[in-house]
N, C-alpha and C positions, 0 to 999 in steps of 0.2 A: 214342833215346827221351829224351824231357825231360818233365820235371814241372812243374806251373803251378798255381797255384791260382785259383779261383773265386769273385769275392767280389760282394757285392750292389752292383749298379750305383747311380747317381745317381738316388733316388726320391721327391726333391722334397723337401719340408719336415717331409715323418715321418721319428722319429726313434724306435725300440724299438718297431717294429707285429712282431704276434706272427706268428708261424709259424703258418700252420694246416693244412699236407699238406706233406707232403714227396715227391715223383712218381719221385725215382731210390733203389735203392741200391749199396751197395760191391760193384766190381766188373762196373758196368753198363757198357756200351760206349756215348757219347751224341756226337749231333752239335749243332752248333752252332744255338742257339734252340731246341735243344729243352727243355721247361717243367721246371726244377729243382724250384724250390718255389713256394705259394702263401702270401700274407703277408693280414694284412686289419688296415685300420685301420678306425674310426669310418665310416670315410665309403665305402671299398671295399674291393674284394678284387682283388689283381696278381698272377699270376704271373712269377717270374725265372726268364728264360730260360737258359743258358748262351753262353758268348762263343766258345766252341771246340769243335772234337772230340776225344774222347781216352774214355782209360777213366777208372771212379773207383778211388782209390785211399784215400780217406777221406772221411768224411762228418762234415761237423763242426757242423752244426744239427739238433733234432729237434723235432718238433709241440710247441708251446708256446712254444718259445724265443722271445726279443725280438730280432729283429735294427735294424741300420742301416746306410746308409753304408758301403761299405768291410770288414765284415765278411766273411770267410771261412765261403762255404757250403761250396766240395767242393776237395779236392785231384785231379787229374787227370792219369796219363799221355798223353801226345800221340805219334804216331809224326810224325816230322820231312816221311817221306816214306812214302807209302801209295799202293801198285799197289790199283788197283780195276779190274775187268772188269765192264763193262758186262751184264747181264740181258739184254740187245737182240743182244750178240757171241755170246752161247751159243748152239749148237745145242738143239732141243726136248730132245734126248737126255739132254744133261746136265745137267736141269733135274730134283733132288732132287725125290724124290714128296712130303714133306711142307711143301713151298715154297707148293702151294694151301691147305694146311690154315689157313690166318689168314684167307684171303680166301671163306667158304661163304656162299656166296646159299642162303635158305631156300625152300622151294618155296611156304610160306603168306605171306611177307613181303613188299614190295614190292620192284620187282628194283632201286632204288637203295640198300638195307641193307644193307649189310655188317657181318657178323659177327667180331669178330676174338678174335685169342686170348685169352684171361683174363689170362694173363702181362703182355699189352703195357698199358702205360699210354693211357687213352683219354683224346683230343683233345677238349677242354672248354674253354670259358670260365670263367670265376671264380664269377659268380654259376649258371650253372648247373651247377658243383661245387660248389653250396653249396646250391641248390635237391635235389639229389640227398642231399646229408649230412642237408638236413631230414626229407627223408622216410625215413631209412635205408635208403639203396640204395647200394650196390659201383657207381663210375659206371664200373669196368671192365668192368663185366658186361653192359654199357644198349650194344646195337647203335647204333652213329650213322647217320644216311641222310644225312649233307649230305658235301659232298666229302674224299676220303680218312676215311672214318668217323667226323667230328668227330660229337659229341653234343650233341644238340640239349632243349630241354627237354621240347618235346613227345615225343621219345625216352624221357625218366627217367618220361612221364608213361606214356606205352604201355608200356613195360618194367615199371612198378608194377600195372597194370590185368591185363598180361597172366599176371604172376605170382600175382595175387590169385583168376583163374581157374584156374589150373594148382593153386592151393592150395586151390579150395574141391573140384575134380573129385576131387584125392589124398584130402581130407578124407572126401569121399562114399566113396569107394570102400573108405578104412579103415574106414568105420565098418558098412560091408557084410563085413567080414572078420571084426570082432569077434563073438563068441560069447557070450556069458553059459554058464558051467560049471555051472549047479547050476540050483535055480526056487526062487523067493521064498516059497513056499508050504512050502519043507524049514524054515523058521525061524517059520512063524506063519501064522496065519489071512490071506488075502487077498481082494481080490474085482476079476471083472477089468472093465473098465469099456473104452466106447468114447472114443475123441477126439472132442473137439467135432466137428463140422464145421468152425467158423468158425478154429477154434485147428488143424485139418493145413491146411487152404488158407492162413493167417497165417504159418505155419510156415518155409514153404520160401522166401516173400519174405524174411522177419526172416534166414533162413541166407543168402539173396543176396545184400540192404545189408549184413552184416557183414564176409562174407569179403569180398564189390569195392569197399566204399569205408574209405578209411583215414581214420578218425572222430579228431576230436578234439573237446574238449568244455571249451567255457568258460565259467565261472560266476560269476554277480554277481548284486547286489543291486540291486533297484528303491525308491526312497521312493514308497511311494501312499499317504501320509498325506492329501492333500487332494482326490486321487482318492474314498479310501475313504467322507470326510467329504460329498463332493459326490453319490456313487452313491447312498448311505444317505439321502439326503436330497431323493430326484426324486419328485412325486406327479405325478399324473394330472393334466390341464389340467382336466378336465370334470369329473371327481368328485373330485377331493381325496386319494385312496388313494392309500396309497405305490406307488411302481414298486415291483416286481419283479426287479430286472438283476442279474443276475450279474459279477462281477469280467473273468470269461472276454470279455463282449463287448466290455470296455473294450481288453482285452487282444486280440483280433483287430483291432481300428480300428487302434491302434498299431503291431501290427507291419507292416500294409499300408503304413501312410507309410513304414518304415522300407523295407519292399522297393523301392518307387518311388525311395528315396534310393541305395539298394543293390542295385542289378539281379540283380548276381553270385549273388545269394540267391533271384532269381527265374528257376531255368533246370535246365537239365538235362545230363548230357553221358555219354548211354546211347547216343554216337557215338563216344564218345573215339578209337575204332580207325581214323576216318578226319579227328581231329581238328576236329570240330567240334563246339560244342554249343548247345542250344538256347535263345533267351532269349524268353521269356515274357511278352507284352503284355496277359496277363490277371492275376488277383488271386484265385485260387481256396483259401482258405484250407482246409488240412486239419481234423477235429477228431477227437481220440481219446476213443472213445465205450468207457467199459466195459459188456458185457451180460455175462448170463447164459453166455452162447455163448461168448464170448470175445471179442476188440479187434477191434473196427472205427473202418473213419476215413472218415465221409463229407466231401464236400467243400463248404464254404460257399461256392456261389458270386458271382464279383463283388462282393467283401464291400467293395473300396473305393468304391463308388455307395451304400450303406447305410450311415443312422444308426444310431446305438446300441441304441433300442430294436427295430428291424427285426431289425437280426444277433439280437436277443435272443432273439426268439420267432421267426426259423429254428432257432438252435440247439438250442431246445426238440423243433421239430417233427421235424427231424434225427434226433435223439438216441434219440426213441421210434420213432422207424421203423426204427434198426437195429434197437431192442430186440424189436421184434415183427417182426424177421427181416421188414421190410415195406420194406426201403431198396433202389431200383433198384441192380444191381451197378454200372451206367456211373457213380455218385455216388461209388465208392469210387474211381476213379481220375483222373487229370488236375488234380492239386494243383499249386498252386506253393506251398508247405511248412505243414509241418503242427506242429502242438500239442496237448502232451501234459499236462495238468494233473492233480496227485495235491491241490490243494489242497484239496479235498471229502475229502481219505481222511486226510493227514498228509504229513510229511515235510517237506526242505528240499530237497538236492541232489542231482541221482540222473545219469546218463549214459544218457539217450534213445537210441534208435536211430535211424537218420535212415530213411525211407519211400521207397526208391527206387522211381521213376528220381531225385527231389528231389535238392536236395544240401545241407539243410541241418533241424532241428526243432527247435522251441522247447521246455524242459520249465518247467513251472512247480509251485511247490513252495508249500508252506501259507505263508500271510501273518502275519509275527507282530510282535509290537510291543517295539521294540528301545530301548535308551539311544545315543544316537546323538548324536557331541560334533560342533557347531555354532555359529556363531560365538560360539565362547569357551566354550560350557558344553555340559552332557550334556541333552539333549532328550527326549523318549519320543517314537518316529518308526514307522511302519506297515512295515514291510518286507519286498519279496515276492519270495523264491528264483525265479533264475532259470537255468537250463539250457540253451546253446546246444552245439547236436552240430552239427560241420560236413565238409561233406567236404573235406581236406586238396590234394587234387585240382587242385579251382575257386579255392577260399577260404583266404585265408594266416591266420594268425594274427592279423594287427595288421587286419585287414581283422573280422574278427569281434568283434574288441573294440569295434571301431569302430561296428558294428552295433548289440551290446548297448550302448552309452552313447546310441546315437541311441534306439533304443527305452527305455532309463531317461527319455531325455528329453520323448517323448512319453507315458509312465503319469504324469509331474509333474505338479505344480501346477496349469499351464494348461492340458493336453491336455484336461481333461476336460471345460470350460467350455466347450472351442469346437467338440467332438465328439459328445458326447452329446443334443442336441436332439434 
C-alpha cells in the first residue's frame, strides 16, 4: 500500500477559482478520472478529475474554498497491485442479488433511463450541475438516459416536471384526508354560500400552473412619462374629442414587439415529457378581466396587425362580454401570454400567476409619479410597476431581464409616436 496525494492539475491562467461541489468523500474507493471536484471561474465551470485509483484517506478542500495550481485536493491510498475478476469470468450463480439494484429500468420510462442508486454520484457536466443547483434539484436523484446514465439537462428538466406532478397528486389527496373537527357556526353566526362558477372552474387551472411550473418573478420599473403625456393628448381627427385609451392598450402593442424579439415568451411546453415545445407564430394576447363572477382571461386576438386605438375598443368589447357571462369559452383559451393589471384598483408589485399551458404573465401595477435622478439631478418621472412571472423551465433569468428592459424600451419616449395612430 502507498499513499499519494492529489492535487489540481494545470488550469490555465486562473488562479484562486472557488470550489463549488465537492462529488467524493473520506473513505470513497475512486478510479482514475473520476470527477473529484467542481471549480467555477467568471467564465466556467470544470471539473477535476482524479489522476489515480486508490481510496481517500483525507479530504483537504471544501465548497467555497479557493483553489489553484498545485494545491492539495485529496490524499489517497493506492494498492500497488489489485487482483480484479472480471463480471464476464463469474458464473450467473455468483452474481450477488443486490448487484441489479443500481441498474432498474422503470416500466413508465423510456427503456434507455437508467435509474441508479442515490448513493452514487451522477455523471454530469459542469453547466448542467449547475442548471440543476438553480433549479434545486439533487442531480443524484435526476435518472440520466444518455450512456452509462450521464445526465442530461433535459433529464433535470423531466425530473423537475415530473416531481411537481407527484407533488400536486400528494397535495390533492392530503387535502381529501384533512378533516375540519368542529363547524364554524360553534363560534358565531355564519351563512353558507355557493362558489362562483367561474371561481371552482378558475380554481383547478390556478392549482395546475402553480404546482407544474416553477414561477419566478421579476420586477421593474417602466418611465411612461411621455407615453402618459402623448395618450392624454389624442383627440379625434373629425371631431376634435379627446380619445379615450386606456394605458393597457399602449401596454399590449409593446409587449407584442417584445414577444417577436423574445419567442421563448411566445410558446408552450405542455410536451416537456417528450421534450419538445411549442413555439407560437401567432400574437394572441391574454387579458385578465375582473367580473362579478370571478377572473377570466379572454384573448385579444392578432393584437400585432392592430393599432392602438382598435386593441382599445376590443378590449372594451372583451371585457363586457365576460361580464355578462356573454364571452364564447374558445376566447378563453390559446393565448400566447397574458396580462394582469391592478392599476384601475392600486398597488405596485404583486407575483402573478403564470395562465397555463403559457409560460410567462405580465402584471402591471398603478402608475405613480416618482423623483427620478437624471442626468445630474432629481426629475418628477411617471412610473409604472411592472410584474413579470416566468417559468424557470423555458426562461433563465438573465433572459427575462432582458425581456423587461426590451418592453421599458418600447412603453418610452418614442414607442408611443410610432404606435398609436
Amino acid at each position: 500500500m502507498s499513499k499519494k496525494d492529489i492535487k489540481v492539475p494545470n488550469i490555465g491562467e486562473f488562479k484562486d477559482v472557488e470550489v463549488i461541489e465537492v462529488l467524493i468523500k473520506k473513505g470513497q474507493k475512486i478510479k482514475k478520472n473520476d470527477p473529484l471536484i467542481t471549480i467555477e471561474s467568471d467564465k466556467s465551470s470544470v471539473e477535476i478529475p482524479s489522476s489515480d485509483d486508490g481510496t481517500i484517506i483525507s479530504l483537504n478542500v471544501k465548497i467555497g474554498d479557493k483553489v489553484s495550481e498545485g494545491d492539495k485536493i485529496i490524499e489517497i491510498e493506492s494498492e500497488k497491485e489489485i487482483k480484479e475478476t472480471s463480471a464476464q469470468e463469474l458464473p450467473k450463480s455468483q452474481f450477488p442479488k443486490e448487484t441489479k439494484k443500481d441498474e432498474i429500468k422503470t416500466s413508465n420510462e423510456s427503456e434507455n433511463i437508467i435509474i441508479k442508486n442515490f448513493s452514487e454520484k451522477a455523471s454530469a457536466s459542469p453547466k448542467v450541475r449547475k442548471f440543476a443547483r438553480e433549479l434545486g434539484v439533487n442531480i443524484n436523484k435526476v435518472p440520466g438516459s444518455e450512456r452509462q446514465g450521464r445526465v442530461t439537462e433535459s433529464d433535470v428538466k423531466l425530473f423537475v416536471s415530473t416531481k411537481s406532478d407527484k407533488s400536486f397528486k400528494d397535495q390533492n389527496t392530503t387535502e381529501q384526508k384533512i378533516e375540519i373537527e368542529y363547524s364554524h357556526s360553534d363560534f358565531g353566526e355564519v351563512d353558507i354560500k355557493d362558489i362562483p362558477r367561474v371561481k371552482k372552474l378558475s380554481s383547478k387551472y390556478l392549482m395546475n400552473s402553480w404546482t407544474k411550473i416553477p414561477h419566478v418573478t421579476n420586477h421593474d420599473e417602466a418611465d411612461i412619462t411621455e407615453l402618459e403625456e402623448f395618450r392624454t393628448s389624442l383627440t379625434d381627427v373629425y371631431t376634435g374629442e379627446k380619445k379615450k385609451i386606456t394605458p393597457l392598450a399602449f401596454i399590449v402593442k409593446a409587449l407584442t414587439t417584445s414577444l417577436k424579439k423574445f419567442p421563448n415568451f411566445n410558446t408552450s411546453i405542455d410536451q416537456i415529457e417528450n421534450g419538445k415545445m411549442t413555439v407560437k407564430k401567432y400574437y394572441h394576447v391574454g387579458i385578465a378581466v375582473d367580473t362579478s363572477h370571478g377572473l377570466m382571461v379572454p384573448k385579444l386576438r392578432n393584437a400585432d396587425n392592430k393599432n392602438i386605438s382598435l386593441i382599445s375598443t376590443e378590449l372594451k368589447k372583451i371585457s363586457q362580454q365576460c361580464r355578462d357571462l356573454k364571452i364564447d369559452k374558445k376566447e378563453l383559451f390559446g393565448g400566447s401570454m397574458t396580462i394582469t393589471s391592478l392599476g384601475g384598483i392600486g398597488g405596485s408589485f404583486f407575483t402573478p400567476i403564470i395562465n397555463y399551458p403559457e409560460v410567462a404573465i405580465l402584471g402591471v401595477g398603478r402608475a405613480e409619479k416618482k423623483q427620478v435622478f437624471m442626468d445630474g439631478k432629481f426629475v418628477t418621472r411617471t412610473m409604472l410597476p411592472l410584474s413579470l412571472s416566468y417559468d424557470h423551465r423555458i426562461i433563465d433569468g438573465a433572459e427575462a431581464a432582458r425581456f423587461n428592459n426590451d418592453l421599458k424600451e418600447n412603453l418610452g419616449k418614442n414607442f408611443a409616436y410610432k404606435l398609436a395612430v
